[in-house]
C-alpha positions as a LaTeX table, in Angstrom:
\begin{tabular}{lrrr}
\hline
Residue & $x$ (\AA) & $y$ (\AA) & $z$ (\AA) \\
\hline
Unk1 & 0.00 & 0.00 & 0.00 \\
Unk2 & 1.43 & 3.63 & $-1.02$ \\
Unk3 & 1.56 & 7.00 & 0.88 \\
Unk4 & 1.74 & 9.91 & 0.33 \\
Unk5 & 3.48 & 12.45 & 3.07 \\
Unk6 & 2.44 & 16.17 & 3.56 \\
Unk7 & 4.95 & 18.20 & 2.06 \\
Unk8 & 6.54 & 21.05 & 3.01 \\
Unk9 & 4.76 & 24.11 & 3.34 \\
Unk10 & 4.11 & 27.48 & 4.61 \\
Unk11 & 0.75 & 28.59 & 7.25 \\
Unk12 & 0.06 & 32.14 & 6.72 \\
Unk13 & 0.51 & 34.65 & 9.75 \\
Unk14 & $-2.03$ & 37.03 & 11.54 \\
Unk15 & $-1.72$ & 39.60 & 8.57 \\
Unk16 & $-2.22$ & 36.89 & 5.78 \\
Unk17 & 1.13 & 36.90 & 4.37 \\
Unk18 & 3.09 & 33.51 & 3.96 \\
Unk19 & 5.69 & 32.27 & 6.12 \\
Unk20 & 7.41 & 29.22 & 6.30 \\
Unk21 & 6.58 & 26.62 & 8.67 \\
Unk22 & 7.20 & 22.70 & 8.32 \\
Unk23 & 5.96 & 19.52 & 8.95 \\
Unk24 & 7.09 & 16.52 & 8.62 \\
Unk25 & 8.10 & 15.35 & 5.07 \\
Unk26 & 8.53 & 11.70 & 6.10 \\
Unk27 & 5.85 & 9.50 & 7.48 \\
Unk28 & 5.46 & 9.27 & 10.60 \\
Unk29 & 5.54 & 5.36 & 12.03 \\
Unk30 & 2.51 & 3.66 & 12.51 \\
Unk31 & 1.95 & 2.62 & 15.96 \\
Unk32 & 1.87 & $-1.20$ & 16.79 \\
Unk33 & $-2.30$ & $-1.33$ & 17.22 \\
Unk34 & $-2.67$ & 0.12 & 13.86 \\
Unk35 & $-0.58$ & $-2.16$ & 12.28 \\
Unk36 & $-1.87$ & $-5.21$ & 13.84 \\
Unk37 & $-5.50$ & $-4.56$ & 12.20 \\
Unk38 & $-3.81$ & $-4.36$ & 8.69 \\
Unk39 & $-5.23$ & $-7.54$ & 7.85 \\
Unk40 & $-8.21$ & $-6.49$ & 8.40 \\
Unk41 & $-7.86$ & $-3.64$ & 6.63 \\
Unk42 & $-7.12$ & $-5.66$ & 2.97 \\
Unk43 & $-9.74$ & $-7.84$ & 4.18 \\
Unk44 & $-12.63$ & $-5.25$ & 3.68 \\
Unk45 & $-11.03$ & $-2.87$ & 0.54 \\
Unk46 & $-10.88$ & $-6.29$ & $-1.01$ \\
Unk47 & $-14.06$ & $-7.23$ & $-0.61$ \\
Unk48 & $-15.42$ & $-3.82$ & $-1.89$ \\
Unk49 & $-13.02$ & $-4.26$ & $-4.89$ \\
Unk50 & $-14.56$ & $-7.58$ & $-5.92$ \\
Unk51 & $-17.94$ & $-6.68$ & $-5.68$ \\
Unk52 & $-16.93$ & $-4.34$ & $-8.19$ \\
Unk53 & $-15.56$ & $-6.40$ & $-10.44$ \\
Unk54 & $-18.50$ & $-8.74$ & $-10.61$ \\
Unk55 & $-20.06$ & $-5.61$ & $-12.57$ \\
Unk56 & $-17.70$ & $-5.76$ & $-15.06$ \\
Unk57 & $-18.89$ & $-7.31$ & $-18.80$ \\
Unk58 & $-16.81$ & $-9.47$ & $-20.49$ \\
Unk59 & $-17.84$ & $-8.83$ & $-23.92$ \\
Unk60 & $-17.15$ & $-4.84$ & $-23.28$ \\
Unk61 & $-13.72$ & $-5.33$ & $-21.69$ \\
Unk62 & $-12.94$ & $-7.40$ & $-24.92$ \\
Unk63 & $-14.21$ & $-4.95$ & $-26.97$ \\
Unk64 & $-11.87$ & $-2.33$ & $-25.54$ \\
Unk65 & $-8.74$ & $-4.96$ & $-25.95$ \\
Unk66 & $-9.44$ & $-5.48$ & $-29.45$ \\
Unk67 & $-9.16$ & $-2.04$ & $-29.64$ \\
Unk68 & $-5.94$ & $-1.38$ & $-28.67$ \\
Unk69 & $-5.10$ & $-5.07$ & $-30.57$ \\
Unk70 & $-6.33$ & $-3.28$ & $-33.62$ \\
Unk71 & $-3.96$ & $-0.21$ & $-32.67$ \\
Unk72 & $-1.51$ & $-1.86$ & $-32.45$ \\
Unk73 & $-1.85$ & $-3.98$ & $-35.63$ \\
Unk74 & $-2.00$ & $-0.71$ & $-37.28$ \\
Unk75 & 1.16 & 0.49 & $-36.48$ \\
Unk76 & 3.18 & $-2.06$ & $-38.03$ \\
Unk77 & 0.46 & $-2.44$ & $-41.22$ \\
Unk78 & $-1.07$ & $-5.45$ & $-40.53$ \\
Unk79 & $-4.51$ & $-4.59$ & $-42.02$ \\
Unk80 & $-6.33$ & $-8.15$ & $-41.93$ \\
Unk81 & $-5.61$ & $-8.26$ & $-38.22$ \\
Unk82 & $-6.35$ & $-4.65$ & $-37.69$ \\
Unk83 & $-10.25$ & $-5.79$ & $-39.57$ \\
Unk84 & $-10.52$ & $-9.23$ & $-37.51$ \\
Unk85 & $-10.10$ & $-7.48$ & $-34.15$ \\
Unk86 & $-12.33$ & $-4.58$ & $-34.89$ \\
Unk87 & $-14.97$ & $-7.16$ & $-36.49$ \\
Unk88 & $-14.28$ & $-8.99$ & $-33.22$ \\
Unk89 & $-14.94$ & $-5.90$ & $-30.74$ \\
Unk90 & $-18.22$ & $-4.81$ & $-33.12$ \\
Unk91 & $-19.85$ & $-8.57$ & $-32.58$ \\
Unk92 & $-19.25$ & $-8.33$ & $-29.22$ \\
Unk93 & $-20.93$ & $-5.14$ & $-28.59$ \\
Unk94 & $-23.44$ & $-5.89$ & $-30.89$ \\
Unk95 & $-24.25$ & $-8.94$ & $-28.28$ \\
Unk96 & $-24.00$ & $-6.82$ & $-25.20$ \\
Unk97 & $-26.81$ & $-4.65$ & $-26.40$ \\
Unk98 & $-29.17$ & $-7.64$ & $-27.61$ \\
Unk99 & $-29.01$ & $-8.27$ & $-23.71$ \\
Unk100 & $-28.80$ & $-5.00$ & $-22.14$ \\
Unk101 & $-30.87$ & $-2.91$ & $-24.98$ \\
Unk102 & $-31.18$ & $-0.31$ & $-22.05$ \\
Unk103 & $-27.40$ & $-0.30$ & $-20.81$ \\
Unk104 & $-25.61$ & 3.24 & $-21.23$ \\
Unk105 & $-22.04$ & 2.62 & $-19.30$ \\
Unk106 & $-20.73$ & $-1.32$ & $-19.47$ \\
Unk107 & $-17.75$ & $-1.38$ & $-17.00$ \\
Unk108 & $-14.85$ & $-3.02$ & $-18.32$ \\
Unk109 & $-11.83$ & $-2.32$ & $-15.70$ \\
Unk110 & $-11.93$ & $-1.11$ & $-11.80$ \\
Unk111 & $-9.01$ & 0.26 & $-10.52$ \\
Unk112 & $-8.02$ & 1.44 & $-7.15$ \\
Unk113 & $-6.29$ & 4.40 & $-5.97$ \\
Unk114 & $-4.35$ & 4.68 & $-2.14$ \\
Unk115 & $-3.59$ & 7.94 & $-0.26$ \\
Unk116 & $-2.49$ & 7.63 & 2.71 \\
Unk117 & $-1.13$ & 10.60 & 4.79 \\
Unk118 & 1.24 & 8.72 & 7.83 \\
Unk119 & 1.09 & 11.49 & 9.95 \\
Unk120 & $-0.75$ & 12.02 & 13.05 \\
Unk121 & $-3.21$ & 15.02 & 13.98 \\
Unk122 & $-0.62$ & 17.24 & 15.36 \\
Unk123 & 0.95 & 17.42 & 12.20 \\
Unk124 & $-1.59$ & 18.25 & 9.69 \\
Unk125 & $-3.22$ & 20.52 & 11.80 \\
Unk126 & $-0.88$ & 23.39 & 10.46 \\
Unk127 & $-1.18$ & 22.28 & 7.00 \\
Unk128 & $-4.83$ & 22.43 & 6.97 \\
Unk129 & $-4.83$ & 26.19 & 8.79 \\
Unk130 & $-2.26$ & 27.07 & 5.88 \\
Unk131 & $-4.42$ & 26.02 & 3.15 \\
Unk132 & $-7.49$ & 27.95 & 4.92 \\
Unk133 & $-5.04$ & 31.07 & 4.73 \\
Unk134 & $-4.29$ & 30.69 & 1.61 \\
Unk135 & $-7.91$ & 30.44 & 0.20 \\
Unk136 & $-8.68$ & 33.51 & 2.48 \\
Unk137 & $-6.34$ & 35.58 & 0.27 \\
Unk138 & $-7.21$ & 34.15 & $-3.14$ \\
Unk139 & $-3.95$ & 31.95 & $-3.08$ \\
Unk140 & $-6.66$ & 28.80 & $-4.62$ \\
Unk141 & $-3.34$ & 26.89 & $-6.13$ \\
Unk142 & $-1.23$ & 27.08 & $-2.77$ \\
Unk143 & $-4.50$ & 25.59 & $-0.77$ \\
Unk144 & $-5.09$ & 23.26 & $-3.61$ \\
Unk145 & $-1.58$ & 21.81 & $-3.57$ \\
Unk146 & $-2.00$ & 21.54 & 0.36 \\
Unk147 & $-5.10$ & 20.03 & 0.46 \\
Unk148 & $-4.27$ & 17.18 & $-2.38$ \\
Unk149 & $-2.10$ & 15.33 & 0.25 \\
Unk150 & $-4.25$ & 15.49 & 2.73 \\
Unk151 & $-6.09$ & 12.18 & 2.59 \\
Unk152 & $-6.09$ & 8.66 & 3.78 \\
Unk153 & $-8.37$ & 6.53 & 1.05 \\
Unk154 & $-9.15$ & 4.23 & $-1.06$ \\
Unk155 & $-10.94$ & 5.15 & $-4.09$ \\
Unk156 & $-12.42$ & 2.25 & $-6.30$ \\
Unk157 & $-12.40$ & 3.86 & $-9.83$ \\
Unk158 & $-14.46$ & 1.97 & $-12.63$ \\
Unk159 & $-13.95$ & 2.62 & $-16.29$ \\
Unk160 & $-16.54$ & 2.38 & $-18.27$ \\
Unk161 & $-17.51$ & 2.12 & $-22.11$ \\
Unk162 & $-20.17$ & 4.23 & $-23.57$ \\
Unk163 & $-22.31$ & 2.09 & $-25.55$ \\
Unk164 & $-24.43$ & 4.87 & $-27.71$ \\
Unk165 & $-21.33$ & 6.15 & $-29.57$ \\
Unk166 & $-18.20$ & 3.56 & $-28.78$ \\
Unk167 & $-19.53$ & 0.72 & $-31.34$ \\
Unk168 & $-20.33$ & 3.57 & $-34.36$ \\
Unk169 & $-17.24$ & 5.20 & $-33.98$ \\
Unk170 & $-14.99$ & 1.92 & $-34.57$ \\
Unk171 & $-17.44$ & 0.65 & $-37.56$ \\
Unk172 & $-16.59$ & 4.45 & $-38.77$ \\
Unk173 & $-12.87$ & 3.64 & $-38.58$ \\
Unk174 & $-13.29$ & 0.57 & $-41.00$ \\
Unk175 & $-14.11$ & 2.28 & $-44.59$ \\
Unk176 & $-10.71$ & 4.58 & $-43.30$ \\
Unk177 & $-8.59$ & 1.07 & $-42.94$ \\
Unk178 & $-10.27$ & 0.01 & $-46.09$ \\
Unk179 & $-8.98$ & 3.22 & $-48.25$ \\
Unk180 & $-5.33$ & 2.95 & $-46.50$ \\
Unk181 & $-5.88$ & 6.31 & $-44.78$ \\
Unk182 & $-4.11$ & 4.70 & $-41.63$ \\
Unk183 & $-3.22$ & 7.68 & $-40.24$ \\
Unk184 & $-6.99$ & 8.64 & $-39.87$ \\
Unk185 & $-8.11$ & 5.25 & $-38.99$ \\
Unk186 & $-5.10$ & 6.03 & $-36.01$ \\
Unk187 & $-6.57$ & 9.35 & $-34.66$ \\
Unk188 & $-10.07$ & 8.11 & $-34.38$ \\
Unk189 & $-9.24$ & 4.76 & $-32.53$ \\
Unk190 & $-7.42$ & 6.77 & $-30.18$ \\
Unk191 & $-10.22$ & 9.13 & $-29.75$ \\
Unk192 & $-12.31$ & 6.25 & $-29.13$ \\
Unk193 & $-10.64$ & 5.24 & $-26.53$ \\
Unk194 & $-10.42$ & 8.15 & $-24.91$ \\
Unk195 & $-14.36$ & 8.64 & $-24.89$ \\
Unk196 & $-14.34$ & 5.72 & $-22.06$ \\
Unk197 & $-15.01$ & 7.06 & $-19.02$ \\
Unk198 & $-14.04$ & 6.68 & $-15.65$ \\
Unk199 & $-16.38$ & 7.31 & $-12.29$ \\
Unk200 & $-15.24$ & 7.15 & $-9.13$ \\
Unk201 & $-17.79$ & 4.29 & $-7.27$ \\
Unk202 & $-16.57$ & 5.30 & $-3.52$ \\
Unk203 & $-14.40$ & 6.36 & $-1.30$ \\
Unk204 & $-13.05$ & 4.19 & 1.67 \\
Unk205 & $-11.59$ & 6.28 & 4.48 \\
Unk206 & $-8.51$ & 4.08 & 5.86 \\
Unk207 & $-8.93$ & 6.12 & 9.34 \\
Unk208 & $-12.55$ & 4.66 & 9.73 \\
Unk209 & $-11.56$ & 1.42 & 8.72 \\
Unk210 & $-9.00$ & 0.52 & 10.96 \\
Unk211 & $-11.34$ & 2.07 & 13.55 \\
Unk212 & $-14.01$ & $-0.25$ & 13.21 \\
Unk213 & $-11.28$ & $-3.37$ & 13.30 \\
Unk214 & $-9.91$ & $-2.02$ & 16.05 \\
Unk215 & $-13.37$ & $-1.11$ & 17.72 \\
Unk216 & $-14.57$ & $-4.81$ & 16.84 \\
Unk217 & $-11.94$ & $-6.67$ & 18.33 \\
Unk218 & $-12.53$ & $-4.10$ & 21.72 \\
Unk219 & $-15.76$ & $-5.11$ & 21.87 \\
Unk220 & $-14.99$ & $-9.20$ & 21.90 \\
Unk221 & $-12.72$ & $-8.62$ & 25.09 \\
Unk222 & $-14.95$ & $-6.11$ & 26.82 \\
Unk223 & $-18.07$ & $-8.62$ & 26.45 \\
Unk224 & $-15.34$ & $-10.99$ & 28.92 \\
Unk225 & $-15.77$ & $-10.47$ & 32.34 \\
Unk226 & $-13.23$ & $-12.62$ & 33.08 \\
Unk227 & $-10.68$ & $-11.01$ & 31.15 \\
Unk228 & $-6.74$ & $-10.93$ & 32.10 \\
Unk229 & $-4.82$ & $-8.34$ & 32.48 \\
Unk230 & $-2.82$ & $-8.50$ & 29.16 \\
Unk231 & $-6.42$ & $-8.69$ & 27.44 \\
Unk232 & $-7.22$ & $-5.39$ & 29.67 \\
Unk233 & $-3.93$ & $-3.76$ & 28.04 \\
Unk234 & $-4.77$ & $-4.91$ & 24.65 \\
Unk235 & $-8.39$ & $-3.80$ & 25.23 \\
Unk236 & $-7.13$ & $-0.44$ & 26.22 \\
Unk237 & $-4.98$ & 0.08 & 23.27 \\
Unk238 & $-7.13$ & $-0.53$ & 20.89 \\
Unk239 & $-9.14$ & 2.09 & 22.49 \\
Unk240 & $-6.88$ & 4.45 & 22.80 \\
Unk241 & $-5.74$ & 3.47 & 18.81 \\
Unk242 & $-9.58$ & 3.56 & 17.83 \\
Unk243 & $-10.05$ & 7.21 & 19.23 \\
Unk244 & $-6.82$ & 8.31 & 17.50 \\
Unk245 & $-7.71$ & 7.30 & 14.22 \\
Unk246 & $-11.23$ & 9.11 & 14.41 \\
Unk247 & $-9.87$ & 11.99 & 15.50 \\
Unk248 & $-7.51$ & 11.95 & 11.96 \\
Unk249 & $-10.76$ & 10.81 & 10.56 \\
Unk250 & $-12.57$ & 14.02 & 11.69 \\
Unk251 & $-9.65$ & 16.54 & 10.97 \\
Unk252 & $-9.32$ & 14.90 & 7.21 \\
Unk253 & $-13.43$ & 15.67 & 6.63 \\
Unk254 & $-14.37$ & 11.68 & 6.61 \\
Unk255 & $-18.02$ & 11.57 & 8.00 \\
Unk256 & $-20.78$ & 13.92 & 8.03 \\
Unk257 & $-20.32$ & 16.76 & 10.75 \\
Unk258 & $-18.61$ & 18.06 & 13.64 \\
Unk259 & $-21.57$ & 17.78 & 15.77 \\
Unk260 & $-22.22$ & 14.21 & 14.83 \\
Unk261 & $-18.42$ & 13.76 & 15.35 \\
Unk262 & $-18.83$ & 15.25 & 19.32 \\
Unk263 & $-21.93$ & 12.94 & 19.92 \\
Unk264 & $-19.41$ & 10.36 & 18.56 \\
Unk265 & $-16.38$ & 11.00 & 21.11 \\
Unk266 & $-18.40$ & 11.61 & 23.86 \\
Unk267 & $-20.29$ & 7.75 & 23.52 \\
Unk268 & $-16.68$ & 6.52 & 22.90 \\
Unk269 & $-15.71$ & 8.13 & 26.33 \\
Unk270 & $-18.72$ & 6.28 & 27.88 \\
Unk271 & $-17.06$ & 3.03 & 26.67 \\
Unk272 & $-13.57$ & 4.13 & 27.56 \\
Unk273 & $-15.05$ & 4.70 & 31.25 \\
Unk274 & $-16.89$ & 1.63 & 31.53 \\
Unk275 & $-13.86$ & $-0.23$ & 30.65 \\
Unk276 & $-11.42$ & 1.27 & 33.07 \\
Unk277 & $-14.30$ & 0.21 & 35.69 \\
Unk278 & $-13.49$ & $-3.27$ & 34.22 \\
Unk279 & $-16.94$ & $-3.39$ & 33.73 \\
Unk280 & $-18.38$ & $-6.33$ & 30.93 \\
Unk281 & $-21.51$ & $-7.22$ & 29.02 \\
Unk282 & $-22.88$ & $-6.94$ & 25.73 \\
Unk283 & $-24.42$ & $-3.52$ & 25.76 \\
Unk284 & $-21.77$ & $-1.63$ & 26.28 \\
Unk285 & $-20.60$ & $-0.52$ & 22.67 \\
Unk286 & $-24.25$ & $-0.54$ & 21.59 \\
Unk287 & $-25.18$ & 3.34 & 21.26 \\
Unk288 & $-22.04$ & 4.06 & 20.16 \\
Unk289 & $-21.96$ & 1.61 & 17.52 \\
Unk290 & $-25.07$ & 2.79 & 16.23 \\
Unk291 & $-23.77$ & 6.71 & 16.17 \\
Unk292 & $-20.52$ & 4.96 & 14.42 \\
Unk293 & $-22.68$ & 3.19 & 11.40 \\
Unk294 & $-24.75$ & 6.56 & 11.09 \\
Unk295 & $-21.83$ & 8.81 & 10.69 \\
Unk296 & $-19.65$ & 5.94 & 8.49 \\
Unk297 & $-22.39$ & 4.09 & 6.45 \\
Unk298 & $-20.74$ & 4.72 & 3.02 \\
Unk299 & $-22.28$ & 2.09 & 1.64 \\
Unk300 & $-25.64$ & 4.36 & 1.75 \\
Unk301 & $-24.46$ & 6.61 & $-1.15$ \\
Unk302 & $-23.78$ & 3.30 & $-3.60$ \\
Unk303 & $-24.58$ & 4.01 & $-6.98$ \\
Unk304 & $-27.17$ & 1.92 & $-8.25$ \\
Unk305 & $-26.96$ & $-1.88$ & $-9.65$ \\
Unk306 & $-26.27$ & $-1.98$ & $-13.28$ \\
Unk307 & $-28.23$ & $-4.08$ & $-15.16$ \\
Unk308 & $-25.96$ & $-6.89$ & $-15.08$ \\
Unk309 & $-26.25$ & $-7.20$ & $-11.15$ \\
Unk310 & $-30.31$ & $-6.63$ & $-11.83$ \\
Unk311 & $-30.41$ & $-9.72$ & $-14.38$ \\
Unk312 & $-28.61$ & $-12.18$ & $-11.80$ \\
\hline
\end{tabular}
């Protein structure tokens, strides 16, 4: 998994001028309850990547890699393969849209994209003050180069192929191939594939993640009223790890709002206090998990099954 470190940069002083101040330019290490949830971690980005890919249609992601075979056949002048793989990608749209007569975008690719700021809440604090600075005096480009490191995600990108005008512009391509006007045929292959288009299905925050693996393995020892005290320690840490990492979750604009975000902390300080009272049961993360899954339900804001999910 990448990262990406806050930069240097400046935070503006009490007259709105710039002047220097740093932060770290390395990442900061992770501490040891953080990195024992990483498993966890994978575990659930996975899963939200391969649901994702079950969307994807085989005959459009074909279609697009006879494309680029065709391309490519081009370049060195091989015209019968340069018709067979073209003929290839226009049957297999053709088939697509028998199915799915009302499909618009078939995904054919889902990608994922990591940013992940190591640094703890201490240190982006000034970078975030310097970017509001710097959008106070007009300075959009300083904020905006601020404010593009500050993020800890995963962002499941889909690329899809539009199916109203991708077919007719390769079948346009063939009389081009057919009158040896390569350099033509060239241009608009390229242009068709750069009509696919890519949309950007959701956004997993990493702080909230390892939250909720950290809050769910809390939750197993706390329900143990016999527990030890190394399982007390561990129990602790994770607590202590849990509240860290929403706090980073609040300060990098994961959730909903601040208020939701106090309501939040101040159940998570009920829990913190009933566990130090080495108190046990069941109940005892129960409001609070129901504040967490309000505030961190991404999966609300899914875009809708494509037609392919609606025909299995």
């Amino acid at each position: 998994m990448s990262h990406m470190e806050p930069k240097n940069r400046t935070a503006d002083d009490l007259n709105g001028e710039s002047n220097e101040v740093t932060v770290p330019s390395e990442p900061e290490p992770q501490s040891q309850v953080i990195q024992s949830v990483q498993d966890h971690v994978n575990q659930e980005t996975e899963s939200e990547i391969a649901e994702r890919r079950k969307r994807i249609f085989d005959e459009a992601k074909v279609a697009v890699e006879e494309t680029r075979n065709a391309l490519a056949a081009l370049d060195v002048g091989d015209r019968d393969n340069t018709i067979g793989a073209l003929t290839n990608a226009i049957g297999k749209l053709e088939m697509l849209l028998a199915r799915n007569p009302s499909l618009a975008l078939a995904p054919v690719e889902v990608k994922t994209v990591v940013r992940d700021t190591f640094a703890g809440t201490a240190s982006i604090k000034p970078s975030i003050e310097y970017a509001r600075k710097a959008l106070s005096n007009g300075e959009v480009q300083k904020a905006r180069g601020m404010l593009a490191n500050l993020a800890s995600e995963v962002s499941i990108q889909t690329t899809c192929l539009p199916l109203a005008t991708y077919p007719l512009a390769i079948k346009a391509a063939v009389p081009m191939i057919d009158a040896g006007r390569t350099k033509e045929a060239k241009m608009a292959l390229q242009t068709v594939l750069g009509t696919l288009v890519v949309t950007e299905d959701i956004v997993i925050p990493l702080p909230v993640v390892r939250s909720r693996a950290m809050l769910k393995e809390a939750k197993t020892l706390a329900e143990n009223a016999t527990r030890n005290d190394s399982e007390e320690k561990r129990l602790k840490e994770l607590l202590e790890g849990a509240k860290k990492s929403l706090e980073l979750a609040e300060l990098l604009g994961y959730g909903r709002t601040k208020s939701d975000y106090k309501e939040l902390f101040e159940q998570l300080k009920e829990v913190e206090k009933d566990v130090f009272e080495k108190k046990s049961g069941k109940n005892i993360f129960d409001e609070f998990t129901v504040t967490f899954r309000k505030l961190f339900d991404w999966k609300s804001s899914e875009p809708e099954k494509t037609e392919k999910e609606k025909a299995v």
